[in-house]
C-alpha positions in Angstrom: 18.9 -20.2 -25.8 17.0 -17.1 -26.2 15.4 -14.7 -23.5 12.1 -12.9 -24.6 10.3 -10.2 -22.5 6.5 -10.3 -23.8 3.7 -8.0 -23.1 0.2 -8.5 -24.3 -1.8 -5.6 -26.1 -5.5 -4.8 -25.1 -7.9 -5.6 -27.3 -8.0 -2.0 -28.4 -5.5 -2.5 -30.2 -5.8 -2.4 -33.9 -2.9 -2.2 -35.4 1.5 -2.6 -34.6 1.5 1.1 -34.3 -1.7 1.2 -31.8 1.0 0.2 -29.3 4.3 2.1 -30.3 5.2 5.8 -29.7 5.8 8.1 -32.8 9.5 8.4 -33.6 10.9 4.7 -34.0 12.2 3.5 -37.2 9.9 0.3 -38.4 11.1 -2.8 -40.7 8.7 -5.6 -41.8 10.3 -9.0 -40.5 9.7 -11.7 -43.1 10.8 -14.8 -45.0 9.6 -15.0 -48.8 5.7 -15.6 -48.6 6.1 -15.8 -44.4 5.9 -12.4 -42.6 6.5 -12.8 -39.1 5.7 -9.2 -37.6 6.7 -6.0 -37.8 10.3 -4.9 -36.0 10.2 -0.7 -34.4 13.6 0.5 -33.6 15.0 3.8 -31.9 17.6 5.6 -33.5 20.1 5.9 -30.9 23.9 7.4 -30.6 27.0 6.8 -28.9 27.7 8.5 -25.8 30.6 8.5 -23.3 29.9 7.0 -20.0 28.3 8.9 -16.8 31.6 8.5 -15.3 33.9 9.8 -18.1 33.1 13.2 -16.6 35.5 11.6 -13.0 38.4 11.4 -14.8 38.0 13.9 -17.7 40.6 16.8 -16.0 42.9 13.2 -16.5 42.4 11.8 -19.6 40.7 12.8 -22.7 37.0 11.5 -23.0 37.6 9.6 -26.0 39.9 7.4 -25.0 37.2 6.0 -22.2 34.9 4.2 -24.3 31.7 4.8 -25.6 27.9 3.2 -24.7 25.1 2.9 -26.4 21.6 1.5 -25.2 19.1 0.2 -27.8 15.1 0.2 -27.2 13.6 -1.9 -30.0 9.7 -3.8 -30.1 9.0 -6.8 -32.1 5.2 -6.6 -32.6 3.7 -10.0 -33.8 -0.1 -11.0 -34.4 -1.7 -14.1 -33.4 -5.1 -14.8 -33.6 -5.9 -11.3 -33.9 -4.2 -10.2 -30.7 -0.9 -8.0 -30.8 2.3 -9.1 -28.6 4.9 -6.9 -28.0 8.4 -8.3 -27.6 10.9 -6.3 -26.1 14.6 -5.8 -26.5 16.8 -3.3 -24.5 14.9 -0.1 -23.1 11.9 -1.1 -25.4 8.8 -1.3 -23.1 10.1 2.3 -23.2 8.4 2.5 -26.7 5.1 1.3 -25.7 2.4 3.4 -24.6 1.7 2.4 -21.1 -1.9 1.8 -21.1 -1.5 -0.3 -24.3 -1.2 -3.4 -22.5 -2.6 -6.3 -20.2 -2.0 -5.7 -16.3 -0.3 -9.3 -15.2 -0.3 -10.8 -18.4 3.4 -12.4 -17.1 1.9 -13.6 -13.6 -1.5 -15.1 -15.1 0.3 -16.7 -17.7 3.1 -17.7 -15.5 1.0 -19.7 -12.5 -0.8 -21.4 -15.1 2.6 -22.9 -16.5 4.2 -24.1 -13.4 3.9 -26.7 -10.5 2.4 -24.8 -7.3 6.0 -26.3 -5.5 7.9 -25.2 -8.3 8.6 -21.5 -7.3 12.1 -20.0 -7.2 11.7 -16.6 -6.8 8.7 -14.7 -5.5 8.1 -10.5 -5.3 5.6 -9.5 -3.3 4.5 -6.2 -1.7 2.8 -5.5 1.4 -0.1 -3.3 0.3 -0.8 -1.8 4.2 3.3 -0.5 4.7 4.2 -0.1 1.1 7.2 -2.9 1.7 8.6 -4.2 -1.3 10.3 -7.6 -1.3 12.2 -10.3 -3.4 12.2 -13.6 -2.0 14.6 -16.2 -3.7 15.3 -20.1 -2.6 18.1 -22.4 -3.6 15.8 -25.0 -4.8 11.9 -25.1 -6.0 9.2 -24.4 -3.5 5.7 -23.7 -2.6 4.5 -20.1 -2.1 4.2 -20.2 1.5 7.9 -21.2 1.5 8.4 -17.5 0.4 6.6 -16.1 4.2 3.7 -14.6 1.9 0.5 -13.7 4.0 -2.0 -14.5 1.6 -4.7 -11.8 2.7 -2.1 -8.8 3.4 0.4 -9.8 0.7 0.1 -8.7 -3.4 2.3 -11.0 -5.3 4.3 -8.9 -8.0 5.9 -11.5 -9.8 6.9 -15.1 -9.8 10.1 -17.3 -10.9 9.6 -21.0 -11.9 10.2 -23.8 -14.4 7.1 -24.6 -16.5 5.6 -28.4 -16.5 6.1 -28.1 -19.9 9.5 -27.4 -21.3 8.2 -26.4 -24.8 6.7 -23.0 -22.8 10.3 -22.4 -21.6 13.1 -23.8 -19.9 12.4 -21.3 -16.9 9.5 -18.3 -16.9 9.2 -15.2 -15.0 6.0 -13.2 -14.8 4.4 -9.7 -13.9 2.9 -7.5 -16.5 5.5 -8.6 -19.0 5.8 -12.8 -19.0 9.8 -13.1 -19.4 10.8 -16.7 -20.6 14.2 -18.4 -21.7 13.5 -20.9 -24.7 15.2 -22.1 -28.0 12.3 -20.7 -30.2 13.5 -18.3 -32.9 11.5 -16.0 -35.0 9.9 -18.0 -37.1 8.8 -20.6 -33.8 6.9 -17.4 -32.2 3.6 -17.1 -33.6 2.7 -20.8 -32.4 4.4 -20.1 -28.8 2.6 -16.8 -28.6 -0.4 -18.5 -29.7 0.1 -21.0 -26.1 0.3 -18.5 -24.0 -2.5 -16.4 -25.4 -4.3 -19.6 -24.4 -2.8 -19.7 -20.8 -4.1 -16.5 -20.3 -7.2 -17.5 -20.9 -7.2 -19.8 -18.4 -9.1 -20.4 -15.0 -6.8 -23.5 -14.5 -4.4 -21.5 -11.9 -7.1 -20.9 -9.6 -7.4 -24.0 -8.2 -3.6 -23.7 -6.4 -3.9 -19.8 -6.4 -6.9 -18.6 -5.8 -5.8 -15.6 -3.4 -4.0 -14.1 -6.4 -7.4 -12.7 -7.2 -8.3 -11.0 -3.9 -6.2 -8.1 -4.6 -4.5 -6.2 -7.2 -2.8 -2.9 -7.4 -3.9 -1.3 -10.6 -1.3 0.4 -13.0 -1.7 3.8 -12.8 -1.9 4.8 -16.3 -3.6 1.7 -16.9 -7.2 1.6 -18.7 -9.3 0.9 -15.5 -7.4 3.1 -13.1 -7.9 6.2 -15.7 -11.6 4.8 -15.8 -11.9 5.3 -11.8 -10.6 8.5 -11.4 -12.9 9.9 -13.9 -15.4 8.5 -11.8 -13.6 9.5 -8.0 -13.6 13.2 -9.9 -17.3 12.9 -10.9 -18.5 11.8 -7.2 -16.1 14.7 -5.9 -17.5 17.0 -8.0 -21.2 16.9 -7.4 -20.3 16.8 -3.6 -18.0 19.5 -4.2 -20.6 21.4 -6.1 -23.6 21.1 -3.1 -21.0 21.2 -0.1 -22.6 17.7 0.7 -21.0 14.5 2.4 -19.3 11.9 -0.3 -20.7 8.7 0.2 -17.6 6.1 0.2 -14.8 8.6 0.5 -13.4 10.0 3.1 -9.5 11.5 3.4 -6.8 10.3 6.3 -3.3 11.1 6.8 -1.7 8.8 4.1 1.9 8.3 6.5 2.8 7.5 10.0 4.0 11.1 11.1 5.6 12.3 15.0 3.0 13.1 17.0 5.1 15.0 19.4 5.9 17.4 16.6 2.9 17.3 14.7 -0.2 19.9 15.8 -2.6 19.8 13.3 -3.3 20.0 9.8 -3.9 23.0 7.2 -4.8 23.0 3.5 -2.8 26.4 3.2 0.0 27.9 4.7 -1.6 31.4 5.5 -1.7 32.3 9.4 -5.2 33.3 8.6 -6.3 30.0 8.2 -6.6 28.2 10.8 -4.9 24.4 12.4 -7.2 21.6 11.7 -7.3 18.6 14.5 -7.8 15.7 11.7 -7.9 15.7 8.0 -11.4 15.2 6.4 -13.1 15.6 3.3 -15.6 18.4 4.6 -12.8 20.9 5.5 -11.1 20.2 2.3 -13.9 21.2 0.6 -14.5 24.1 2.4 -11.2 25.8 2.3 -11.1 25.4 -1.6 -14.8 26.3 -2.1 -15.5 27.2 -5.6 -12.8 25.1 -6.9 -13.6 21.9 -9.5 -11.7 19.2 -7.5 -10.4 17.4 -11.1 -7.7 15.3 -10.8 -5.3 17.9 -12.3 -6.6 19.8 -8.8 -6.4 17.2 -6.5 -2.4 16.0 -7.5 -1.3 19.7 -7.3 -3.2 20.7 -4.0 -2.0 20.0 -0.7 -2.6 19.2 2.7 0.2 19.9 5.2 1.0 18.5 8.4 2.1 21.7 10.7 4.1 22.1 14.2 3.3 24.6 16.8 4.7 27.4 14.5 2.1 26.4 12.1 5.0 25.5 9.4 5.0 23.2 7.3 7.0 19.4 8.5 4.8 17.4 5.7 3.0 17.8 2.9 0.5 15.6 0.7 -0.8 15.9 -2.3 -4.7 15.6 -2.1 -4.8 13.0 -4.4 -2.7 10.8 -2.1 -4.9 11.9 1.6 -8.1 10.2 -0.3 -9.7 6.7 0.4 -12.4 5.9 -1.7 -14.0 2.8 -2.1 -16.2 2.2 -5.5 -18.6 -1.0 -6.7 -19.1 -1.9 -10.4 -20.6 -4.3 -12.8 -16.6 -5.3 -12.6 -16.0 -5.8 -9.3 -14.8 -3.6 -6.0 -12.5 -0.9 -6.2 -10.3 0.8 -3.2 -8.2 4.1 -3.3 -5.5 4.5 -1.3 -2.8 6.5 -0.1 -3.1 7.3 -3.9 -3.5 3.9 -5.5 -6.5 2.1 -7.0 -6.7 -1.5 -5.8 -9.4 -4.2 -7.4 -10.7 -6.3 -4.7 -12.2 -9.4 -4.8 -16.1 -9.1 -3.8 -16.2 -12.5 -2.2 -12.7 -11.2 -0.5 -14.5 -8.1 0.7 -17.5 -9.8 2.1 -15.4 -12.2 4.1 -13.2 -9.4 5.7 -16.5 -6.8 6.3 -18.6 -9.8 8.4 -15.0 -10.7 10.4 -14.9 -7.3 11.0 -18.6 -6.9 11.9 -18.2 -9.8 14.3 -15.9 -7.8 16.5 -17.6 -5.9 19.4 -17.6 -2.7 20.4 -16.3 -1.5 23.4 -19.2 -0.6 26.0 -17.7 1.6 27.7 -17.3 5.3 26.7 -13.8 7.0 26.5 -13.8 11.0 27.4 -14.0 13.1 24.9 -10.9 14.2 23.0 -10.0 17.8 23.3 -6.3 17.7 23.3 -3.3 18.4 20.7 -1.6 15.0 20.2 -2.3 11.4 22.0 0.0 11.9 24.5 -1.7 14.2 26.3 -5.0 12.4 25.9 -3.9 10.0 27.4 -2.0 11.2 30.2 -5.2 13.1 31.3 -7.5 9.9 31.4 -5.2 8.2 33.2 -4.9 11.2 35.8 -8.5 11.7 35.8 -9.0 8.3 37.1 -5.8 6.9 38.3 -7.8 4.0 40.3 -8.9 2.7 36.6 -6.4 3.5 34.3 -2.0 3.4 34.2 -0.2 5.4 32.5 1.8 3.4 29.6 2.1 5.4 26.7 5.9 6.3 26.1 7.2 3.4 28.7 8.9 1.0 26.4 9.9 -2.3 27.8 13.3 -3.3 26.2 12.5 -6.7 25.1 15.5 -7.0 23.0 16.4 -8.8 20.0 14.2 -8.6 17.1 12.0 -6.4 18.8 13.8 -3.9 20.4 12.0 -1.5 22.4 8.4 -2.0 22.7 5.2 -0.6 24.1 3.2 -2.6 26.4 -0.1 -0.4 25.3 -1.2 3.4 26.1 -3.4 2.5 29.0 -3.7 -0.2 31.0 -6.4 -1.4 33.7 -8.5 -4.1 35.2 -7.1 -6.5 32.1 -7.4 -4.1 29.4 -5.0 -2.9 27.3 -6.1 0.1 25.5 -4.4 1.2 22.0 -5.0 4.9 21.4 -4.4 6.1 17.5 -5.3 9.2 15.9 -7.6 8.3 13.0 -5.8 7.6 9.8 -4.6 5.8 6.5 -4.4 1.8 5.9 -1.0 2.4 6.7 -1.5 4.1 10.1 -3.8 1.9 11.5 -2.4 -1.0 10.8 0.3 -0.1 12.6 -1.7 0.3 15.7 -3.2 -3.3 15.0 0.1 -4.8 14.5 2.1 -2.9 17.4 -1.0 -4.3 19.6 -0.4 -7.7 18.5 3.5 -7.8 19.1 2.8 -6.9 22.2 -0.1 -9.2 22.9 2.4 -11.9 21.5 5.0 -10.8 23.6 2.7 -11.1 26.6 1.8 -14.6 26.0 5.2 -16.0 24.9 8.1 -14.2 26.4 9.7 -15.0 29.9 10.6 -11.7 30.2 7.9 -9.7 28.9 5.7 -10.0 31.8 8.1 -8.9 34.6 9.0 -6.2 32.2 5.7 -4.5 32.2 5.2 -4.8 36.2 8.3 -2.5 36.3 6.6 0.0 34.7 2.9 -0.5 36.2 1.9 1.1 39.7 1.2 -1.7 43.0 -2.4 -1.0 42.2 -2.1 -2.2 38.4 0.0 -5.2 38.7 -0.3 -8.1 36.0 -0.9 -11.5 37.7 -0.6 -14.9 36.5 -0.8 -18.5 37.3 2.4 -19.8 38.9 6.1 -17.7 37.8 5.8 -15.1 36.1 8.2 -16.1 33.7 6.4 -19.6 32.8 5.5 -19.6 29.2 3.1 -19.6 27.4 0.4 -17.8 29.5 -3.1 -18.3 30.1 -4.6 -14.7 29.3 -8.1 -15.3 29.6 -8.6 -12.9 32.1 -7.0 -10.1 29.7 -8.5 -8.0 26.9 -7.2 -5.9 24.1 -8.7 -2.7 23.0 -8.2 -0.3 19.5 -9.1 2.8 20.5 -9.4 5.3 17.6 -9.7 9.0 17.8 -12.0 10.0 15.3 -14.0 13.5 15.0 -16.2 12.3 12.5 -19.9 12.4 13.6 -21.2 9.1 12.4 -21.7 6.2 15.1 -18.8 3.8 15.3 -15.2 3.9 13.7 -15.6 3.7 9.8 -12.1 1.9 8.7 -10.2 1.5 5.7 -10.5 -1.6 3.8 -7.1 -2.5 3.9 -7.0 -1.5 8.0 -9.9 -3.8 8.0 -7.7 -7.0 6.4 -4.7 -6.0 9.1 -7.9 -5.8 11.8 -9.5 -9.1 11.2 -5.8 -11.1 10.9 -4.4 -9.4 14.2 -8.0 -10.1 15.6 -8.0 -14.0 15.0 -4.1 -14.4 15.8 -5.0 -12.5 19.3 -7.9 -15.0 20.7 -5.6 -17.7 19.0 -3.3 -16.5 22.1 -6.0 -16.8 24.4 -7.1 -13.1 24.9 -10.8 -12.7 26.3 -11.7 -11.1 23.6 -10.5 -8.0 21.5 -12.4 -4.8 20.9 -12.7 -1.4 18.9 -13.7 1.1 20.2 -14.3 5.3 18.8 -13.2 8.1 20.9 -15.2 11.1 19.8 -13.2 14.4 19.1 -14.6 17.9 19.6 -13.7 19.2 16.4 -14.0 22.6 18.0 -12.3 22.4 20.7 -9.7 20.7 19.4 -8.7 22.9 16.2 -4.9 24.0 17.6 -5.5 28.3 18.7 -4.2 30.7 15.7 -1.0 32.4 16.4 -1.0 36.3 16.3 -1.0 37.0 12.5 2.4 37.7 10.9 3.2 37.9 7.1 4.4 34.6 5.5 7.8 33.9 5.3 7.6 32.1 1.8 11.3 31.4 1.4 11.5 29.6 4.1 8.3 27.5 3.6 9.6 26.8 -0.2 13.0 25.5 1.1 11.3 23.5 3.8 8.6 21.9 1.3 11.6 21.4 -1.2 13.3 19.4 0.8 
């Protein structure tokens, strides 16, 4: 049996050395009249091991053995496409935007039963979480717990319906399959799964795979869109006008008891920023050609009360963008580009659209962190709101500590978040939903929160307390989201939006009267954290701090 790791070139490419990267020996693979492709080696040495150096005051390096890796690419033509075929570090010799993006995966979910799965990786595109899923025996995808409109499948693991494809096949970029074809059986197996890719067959048992994919970097279309993200920047940049379709957020979760503001430089003289947005980006690097060069090696920084420096992000990385084409939709975020099904974005924007606005206006925010936001509406009007921000219940388990919501009253419980990424939003949305889960399904839960609620604010219910699961018709949830931008309503993410309309639907599942968002309006003005009294940088300790 014999393993092959296969890429497939672009169309671009012309010719065996299109795809390779200068420096690698080559060797035309034939048989008399027959020549099968065209073989590109590295030259590559002997070495002692990494952990020679351990036990070289012992023994002498020689006697411990020597390594040595090989990287070599077996390109092959077939119907006047180029494969690569890779041996050892040899994808290493390919340029990386050379080839097809999920060439393996496409290929992969065309060849095998929809039950037939054995390994899955998948990443959540919201939280970043990376994950390999593996069963004992052949399954279905769902098997694998992947969410279908919040999951990006990475790769897959199965045994093709058709044995002369490969005893088993794994796919991503690169379509990995173990077979008994030599060199001379490739061309004609090559030429199969040329056709495989082709095909519209897997979207019959897949069709999700489609909604969205994370773009290679220093693929062809990503390179594409940032030539066009510079391009929009620039004429905005240029007029000191508003970007249509791009915006910046904080691309992490960060502490907000730590955090004050935000600065795009580290000079006392500027001054501490209450959110990050586009407008004062643009401002405090007026003049400037925000080229993508610009944008990856300027920064925005999170500050503390001393105005130094606890986080710092590239500008690239602060950006959402969302773009339309002739080939689709396009999202940025937290500093990748994402291809999104239109039909997927038109079914997420009306779920979203279908969920009502609060109608009832929040004070205005004028305050340093959430905290005390919220412990000021609550004393402002301690009749209508409690206090809960900070008063974990320990629930226990799997769910450790967790917070009931930020303000409670009359039913509602309110979810106050600082305006942000994908990432940070969701969060809210999915802490709310916990909770809201919590509130109809554990015994416990209920009592829990009374403990921390005033007389005045008490939770009721039908019968115990502790009977399960609870009628919560009489109960609303609420996203609350500081924002200090000055269009009407709260303008979200797209991928906030996907985490929105799932937490929105499980929710009323539950029983909920309903769930809202609603926009708390920040005084930009007000809120900008007061200057501290000028004092000359201390630049060695900002440079150890932002190394670290």
């Amino acid at each position: 049996m014999n393993t092959y790791t296969i890429y497939l070139m672009r169309d671009s490419v012309q010719s065996a050395k299109d795809a390779v990267i200068d420096g690698a020996e080559t060797h035309t693979i034939a048989d008399g009249m027959s020549q099968y492709g065209v073989l590109f080696v590295k030259p590559t040495y002997a070495d002692s091991p990494k952990w020679a150096d351990l036990f070289a005051p012992y023994v002498e390096k020689e006697r411990l053995g020597k390594v040595q890796s090989s990287s070599s690419v077996f390109m092959v033509c077939v119907n006047e496409r180029w494969f690569a075929i890779t041996f050892g570090q040899g994808r290493f010799l390919l340029h990386p935007d050379r080839y097809e993006e999920r060439f393996g995966l496409i290929v992969t979910i065309n060849s095998i039963a929809p039950d037939a799965l054995r390994s899955v990786d998948k990443r959540r595109f919201v939280d970043d979480q990376n994950s390999r899923v593996q069963t004992n025996q052949a399954s279905a995808v769902l098997s694998f717990g992947v969410d279908i409109e919040r999951d990006l499948i990475r790769g897959l693991v199965g045994q093709p319906l058709d044995e002369d494809l490969g005893r088993r096949m794994a796919g991503a970029d690169a379509l990995t399959v173990v077979t008994t074809a030599n060199i001379a059986d490739l061309p004609g197996l090559l030429c199969r799964y040329l056709q495989q890719f082709g095909s519209k067959a897997y979207q019959e048992n897949f069709p999700w795979v489609d909604q969205v994919r994370q773009l290679d970097a220093r693929g062809h279309q990503a390179t594409e869109l940032d030539n066009a993200l510079v391009e929009k920047l620039s004429k905005a940049w240029a007029a000191g006008a508003e970007v249509d379709d791009c915006w910046m957020a904080m691309p992490d979760i960060v502490d907000w008891a730590t955090v004050d503001g935000f600065k795009f430089n580290l000079s006392k003289r500027a001054g501490v920023l209450p959110d990050l947005r586009l407008a004062d980006a643009m401002r405090a690097f007026a003049g400037e050609v925000p080229s993508l060069e610009f944008l990856r090696s300027h920064y925005a920084f999170a500050v503390d009360a001393d105005e130094r420096a606890l986080e710092r992000w590239p500008l690239y990385r602060c950006l959402h963008c969302e773009l339309k084409s002739d080939e689709g939709s396009f999202v940025l975020s937290a500093g990748r580009w994402f291809r999104v099904d239109t039909n997927f974005v038109q079914s997420v924007d009306a779920a979203v659209a279908q969920i009502p606005a609060y109608e009832k206006a929040f004070p205005v925010y004028r305050h340093k962190n959430e905290g005390d936001y919220n412990e000021e509406v609550a004393e402002a009007d301690p009749a209508r709101w409690a206090l809960m921000d900070q008063k974990l219940l320990h629930v226990g388990g799997v769910h450790g500590r967790i917070e009931f919501c930020d303000l409670y009253g009359q039913g509602e419980l309110i979810h106050v978040k600082r305006y942000g990424s994908s990432a940070v939003l969701g969060h809210c949305f999915n802490q709310g939903l916990v909770s809201g889960e919590l509130l109809h399904s554990s015994e416990a839960y209920f009592d829990l929160a009374n403990e921390k609620l005033a007389d005045a604010h008490q939770l009721c219910c039908e019968g115990a307390s502790t009977k399960v699961p609870r009628t919560l018709a009489d109960y609303r949830v609420v996203f609350a989201i500081i924002d200090a931008r000055e269009r009407p309503g709260v303008r979200l993410p797209f991928f906030a939006k996907v985490v929105l309309k799932t937490v929105t639907a499980r929710l009323l599942e539950r029983g909920f009267k309903s769930v809202s968002l609603a926009k708390i309006d920040a005084d930009a003005q007000e809120a900008v954290v007061e200057r501290l009294p000028y004092r000359p940088p201390r630049r060695r300790r900002s440079s150890a701090r932002l190394g670290q």
